[in-house]
Every structure is written in structure tokens, then in C-alpha cells.
ROPAVO-153373 format. One line per 10 residues: for each residue x negated, y negated, z negated of C-alpha. Coordinates in pm, 1 decimal, always signed. Layout:
X Y Z | ... .
***
This chain:
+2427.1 -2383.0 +1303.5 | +2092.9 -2500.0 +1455.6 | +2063.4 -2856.6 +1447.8 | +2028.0 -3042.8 +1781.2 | +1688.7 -3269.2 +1829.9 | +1867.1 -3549.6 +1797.6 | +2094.7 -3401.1 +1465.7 | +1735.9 -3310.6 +1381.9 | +1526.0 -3622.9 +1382.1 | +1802.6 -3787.4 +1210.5 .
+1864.3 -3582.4 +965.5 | +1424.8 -3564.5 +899.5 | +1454.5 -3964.6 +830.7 | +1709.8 -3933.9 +519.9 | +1469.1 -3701.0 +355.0 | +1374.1 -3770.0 +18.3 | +1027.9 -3856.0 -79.5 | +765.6 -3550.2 -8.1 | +738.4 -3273.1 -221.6 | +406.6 -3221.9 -453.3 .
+189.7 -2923.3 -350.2 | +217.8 -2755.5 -693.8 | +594.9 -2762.4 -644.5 | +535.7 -2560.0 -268.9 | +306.1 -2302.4 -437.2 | +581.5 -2240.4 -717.2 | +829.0 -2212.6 -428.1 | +578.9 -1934.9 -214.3 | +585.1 -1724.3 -504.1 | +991.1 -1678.8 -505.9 .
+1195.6 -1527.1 -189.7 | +1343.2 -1844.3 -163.6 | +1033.3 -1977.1 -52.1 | +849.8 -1724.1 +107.9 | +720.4 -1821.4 +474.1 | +795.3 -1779.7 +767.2 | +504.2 -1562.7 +984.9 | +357.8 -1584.5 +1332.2 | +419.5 -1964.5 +1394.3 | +435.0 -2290.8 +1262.9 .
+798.9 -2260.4 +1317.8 | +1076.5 -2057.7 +1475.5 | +1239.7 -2371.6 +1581.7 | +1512.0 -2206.6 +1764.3 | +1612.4 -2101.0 +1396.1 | +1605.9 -2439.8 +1221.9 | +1846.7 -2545.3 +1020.1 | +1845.0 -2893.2 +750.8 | +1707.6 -2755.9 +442.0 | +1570.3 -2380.1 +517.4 .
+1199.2 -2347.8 +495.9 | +1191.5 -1983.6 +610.5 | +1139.8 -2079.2 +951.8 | +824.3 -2242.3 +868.4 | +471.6 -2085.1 +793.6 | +286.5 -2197.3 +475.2 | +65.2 -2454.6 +705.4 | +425.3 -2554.1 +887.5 | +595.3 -2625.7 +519.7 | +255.8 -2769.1 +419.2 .
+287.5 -3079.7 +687.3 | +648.3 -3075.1 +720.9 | +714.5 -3134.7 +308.6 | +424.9 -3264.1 +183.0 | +333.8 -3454.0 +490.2 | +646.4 -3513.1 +614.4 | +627.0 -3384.6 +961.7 | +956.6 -3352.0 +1168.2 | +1052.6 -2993.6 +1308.2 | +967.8 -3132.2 +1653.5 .
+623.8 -3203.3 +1525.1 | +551.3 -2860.0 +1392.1 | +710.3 -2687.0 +1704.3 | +475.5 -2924.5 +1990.6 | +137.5 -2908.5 +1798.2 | -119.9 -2688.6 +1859.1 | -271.5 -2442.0 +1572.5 | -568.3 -2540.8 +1585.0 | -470.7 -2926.7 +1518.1 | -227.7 -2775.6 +1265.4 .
-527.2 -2645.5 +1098.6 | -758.4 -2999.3 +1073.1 | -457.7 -3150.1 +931.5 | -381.0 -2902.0 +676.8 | -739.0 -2906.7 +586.5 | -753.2 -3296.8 +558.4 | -405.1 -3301.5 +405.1 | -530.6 -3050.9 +129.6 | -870.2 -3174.5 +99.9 | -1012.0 -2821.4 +174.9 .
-1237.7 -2716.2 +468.5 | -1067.0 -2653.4 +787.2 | -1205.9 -2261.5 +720.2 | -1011.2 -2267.8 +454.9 | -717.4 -2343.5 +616.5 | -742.0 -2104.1 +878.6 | -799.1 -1873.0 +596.3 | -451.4 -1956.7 +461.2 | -288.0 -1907.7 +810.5 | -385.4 -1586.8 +848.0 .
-322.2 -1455.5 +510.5 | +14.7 -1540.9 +551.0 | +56.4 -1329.2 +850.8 | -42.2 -1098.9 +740.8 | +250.8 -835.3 +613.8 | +176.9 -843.8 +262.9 | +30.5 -1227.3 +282.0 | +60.6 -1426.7 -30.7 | -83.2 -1777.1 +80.9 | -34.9 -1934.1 -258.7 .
-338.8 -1766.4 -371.6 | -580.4 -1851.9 -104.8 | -544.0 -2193.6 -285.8 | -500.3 -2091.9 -690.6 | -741.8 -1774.3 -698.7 | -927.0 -1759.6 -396.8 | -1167.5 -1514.9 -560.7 | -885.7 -1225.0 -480.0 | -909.6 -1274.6 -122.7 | -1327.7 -1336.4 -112.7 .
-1458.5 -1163.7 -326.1 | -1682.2 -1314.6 -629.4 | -1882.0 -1514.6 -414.0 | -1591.6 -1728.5 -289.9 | -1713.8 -2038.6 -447.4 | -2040.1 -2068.2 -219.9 | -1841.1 -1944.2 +35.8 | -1604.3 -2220.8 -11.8 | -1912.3 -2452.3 -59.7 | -2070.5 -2362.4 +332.6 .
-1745.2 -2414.5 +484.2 | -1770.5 -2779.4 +310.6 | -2075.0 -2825.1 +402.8 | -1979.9 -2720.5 +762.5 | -1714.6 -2946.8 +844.7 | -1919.4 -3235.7 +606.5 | -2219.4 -3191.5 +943.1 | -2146.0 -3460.0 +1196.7 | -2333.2 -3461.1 +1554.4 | -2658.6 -3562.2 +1408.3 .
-2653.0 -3322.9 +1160.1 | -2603.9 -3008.5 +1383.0 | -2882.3 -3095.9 +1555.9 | -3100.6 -3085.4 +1252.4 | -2953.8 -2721.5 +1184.8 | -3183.4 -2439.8 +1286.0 | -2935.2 -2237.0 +1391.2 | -2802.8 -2505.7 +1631.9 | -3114.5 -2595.0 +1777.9 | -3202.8 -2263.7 +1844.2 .
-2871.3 -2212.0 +2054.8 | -2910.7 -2579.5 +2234.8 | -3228.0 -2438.7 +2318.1 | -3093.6 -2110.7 +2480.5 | -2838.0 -2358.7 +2630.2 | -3061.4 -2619.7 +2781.5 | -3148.7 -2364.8 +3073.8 | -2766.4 -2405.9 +3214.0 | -2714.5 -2756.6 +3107.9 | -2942.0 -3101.0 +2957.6 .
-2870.6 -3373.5 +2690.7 | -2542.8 -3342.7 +2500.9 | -2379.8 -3022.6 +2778.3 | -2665.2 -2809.8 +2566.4 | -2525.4 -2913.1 +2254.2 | -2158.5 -2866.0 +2365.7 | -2257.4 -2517.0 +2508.6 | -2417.8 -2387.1 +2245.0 | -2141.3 -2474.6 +2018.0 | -1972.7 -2086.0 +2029.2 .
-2324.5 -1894.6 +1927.4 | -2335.9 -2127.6 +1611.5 | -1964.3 -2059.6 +1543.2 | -2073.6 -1687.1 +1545.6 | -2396.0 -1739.2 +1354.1 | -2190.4 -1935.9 +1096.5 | -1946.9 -1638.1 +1048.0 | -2206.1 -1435.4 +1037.5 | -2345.2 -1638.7 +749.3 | -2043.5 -1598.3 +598.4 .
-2041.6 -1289.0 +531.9 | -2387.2 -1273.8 +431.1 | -2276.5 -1524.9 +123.3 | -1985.2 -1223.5 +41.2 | -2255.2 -944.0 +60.4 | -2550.9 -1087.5 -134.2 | -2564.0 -899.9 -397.8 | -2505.6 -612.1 -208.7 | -2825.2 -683.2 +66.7 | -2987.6 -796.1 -229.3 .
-2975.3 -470.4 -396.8 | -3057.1 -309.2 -101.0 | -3372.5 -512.1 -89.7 | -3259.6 -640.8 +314.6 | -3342.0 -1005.9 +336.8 | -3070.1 -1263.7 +473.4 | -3131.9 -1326.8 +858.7 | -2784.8 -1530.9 +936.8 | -2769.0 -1796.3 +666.4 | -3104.8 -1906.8 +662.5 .
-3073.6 -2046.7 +1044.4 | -2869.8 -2296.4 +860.7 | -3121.5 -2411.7 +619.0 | -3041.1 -2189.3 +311.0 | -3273.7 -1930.0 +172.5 | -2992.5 -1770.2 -62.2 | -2660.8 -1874.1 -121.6 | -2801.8 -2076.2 -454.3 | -2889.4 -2331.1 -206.5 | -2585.8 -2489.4 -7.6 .
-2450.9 -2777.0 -171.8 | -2195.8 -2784.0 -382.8 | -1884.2 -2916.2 -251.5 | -1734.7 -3176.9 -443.1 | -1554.6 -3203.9 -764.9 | -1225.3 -3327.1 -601.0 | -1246.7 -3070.0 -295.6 | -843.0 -2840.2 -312.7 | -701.7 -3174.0 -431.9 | -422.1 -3305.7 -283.5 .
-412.5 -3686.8 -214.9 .
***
């Protein structure tokens, strides 16, 4: 039977100590462990012990991070996706990347972490480096990015100081996905002889230029 909230939170305390993230990519790649889809949780289905209520993100905090089911079932996604992302030590992209590859109906999350190459193509590791070097910005360094400037610019006609810079926030989110999959088709524009337009209006000629992320970046602390 479902366990009450209380049954719950007691029960979460007299866990043992939280699993290694190796161990919870072995168990994604059996039916025993295969997650849940759709939700951090189905809480209404809990029960002490069964991870198939739980997405890959939702096992992620609740086993390795040791999250109750109460957590998982009151946060939002997108806060479930910064700590997943700071909890793997991947970029928050990334993360979202693994949520929606496990919904989808064939989804295999583990490999958005062990081969990410099968779900991005061969350029996945400077695409992996611009999301890095996306979440690495802070507020003074988006406003050194072209493509940020240019939409604070665009933005400064409805609003002044910091509002521009909050408003234009959504056109560089587009720009930047945009960018992204100008780093997956390279080669291909490249062959075609078309220039990049999206990825230079963050600083980078060709993908050969973003920085490399760092050594340590997919390991877990």
C-alpha cells in the first residue's frame, strides 16, 4: 500500500547511505530500474523501495541526493533541473537534455550521460562545452556577450538599467539554441559553404573556439 506522509518521511530517515551514480545507471539499463515518465514522481503511487514512480532526475535527487518523496513531488522542474545539473556536475542543458530523453517512449537516459554522442551527434563535445560555458557566464559576463547586448539593446526601448537585461533574457535563450544547433550542423553549413550567423553573437567564430569545459565536468561529487 501507499505509504502515508508521515509513514513516508519516516521511513526516508532509516535509509541507508546514498547510492553511487554508476550503481543508478547500471540499474536504468534493467526493467527493474527503468523510470518512471512525465514527472518527477507519481507520488500517489509511492511505495518504500520502488523507484518506478520516479523519473531519472526524480531517482537522481531522491538516491543519490537523498531527497524525500515529498521533496520530489513539491519542487518545480525547472529547480529539479539546477540541482540535477549541480548534483551531476553537468550543465543545467544537459540536464534538461536527460529529462526529456526519458520521456520520451523509447528514452534511455543512461546514455545521455555514458555516450552522449548517440543522442548529439559527433559534435556533442562542443556542444557540451557551450552549455558549460553558458551556465559558467554570470551577470557581468552576459553583458559582455554580443548576442546579449544586442537584445538589451532592442529591450532598452520598453525598459532601462537591469529591466533591459531581464527582458532581453528570452531572445538570448533563443539565439543560444539557435547556436546550438549550429555547433550540431557545422560540418554540414560548412560544406555547404553558409557561414555561422547564431554562434558568433556569442563570441565564437567556429565551434573550435568555446572553451573547453573542464576535466572534472559529468563527475559526480
Amino acid at each position: 500500500m501507499t505509504l502515508t506522509s508521515a509513514a513516508a518521511r519516516a521511513a526516508h530517515k532509516q535509509r541507508k547511505k546514498p547510492m553511487n551514480i554508476n550503481d543508478l545507471i547500471a540499474r536504468w539499463n534493467t526493467n527493474e530500474g527503468k523510470p518512471y515518465k512525465g514527472n518527477l514522481i507519481n507520488y500517489s503511487t509511492y511505495k518504500l523501495g520502488d523507484l518506478s514512480c520516479m523519473c531519472a532526475q526524480g531517482q537522481v535527487l531522491h538516491l543519490v541526493a537523498g531527497w524525500s518523496p515529498e521533496q520530489l513531488r513539491d519542487t518545480q522542474q525547472g529547480k529539479a533541473d539546477l540541482a540535477t545539473a549541480k548534483l551531476l556536475n553537468i550543465s543545467r542543458a544537459h540536464a534538461v537534455l536527460l529529462r526529456h530523453v526519458n520521456d520520451r517512449a523509447d528514452g534511455a537516459p543512461s546514455i545521455v550521460l555514458t555516450d552522449p554522442s548517440k543522442v548529439l551527434g559527433d559534435q556533442w563535445s562542443k556542444l557540451l562545452d557551450f552549455w558549460h560555458y553558458m551556465d559558467a557566464l554570470d551577470y557581468a559576463g552576459w553583458q559582455k556577450v554580443p548576442a546579449a547586448k544586442a537584445a538589451a539593446r532592442v529591450a532598452a526601448g520598453n525598459a532601462a538599467g537591469n529591466a533591459a537585461w531581464d527582458a532581453a533574457g528570452a531572445a538570448v535563450w533563443a539565439a543560444a539554441k539557435a547556436a546550438a544547433w549550429e555547433i550540431q550542423g557545422a560540418s554540414i553549413l560548412a560544406a555547404q559553404g553558409r557561414a555561422l550567423f547564431f554562434l558568433p553573437m556569442f563570441g565564437f567564430a567556429t565551434p573550435d573556439d568555446i572553451p573547453a569545459r573542464p576535466a572534472n565536468y559529468g563527475e559526480a561529487a
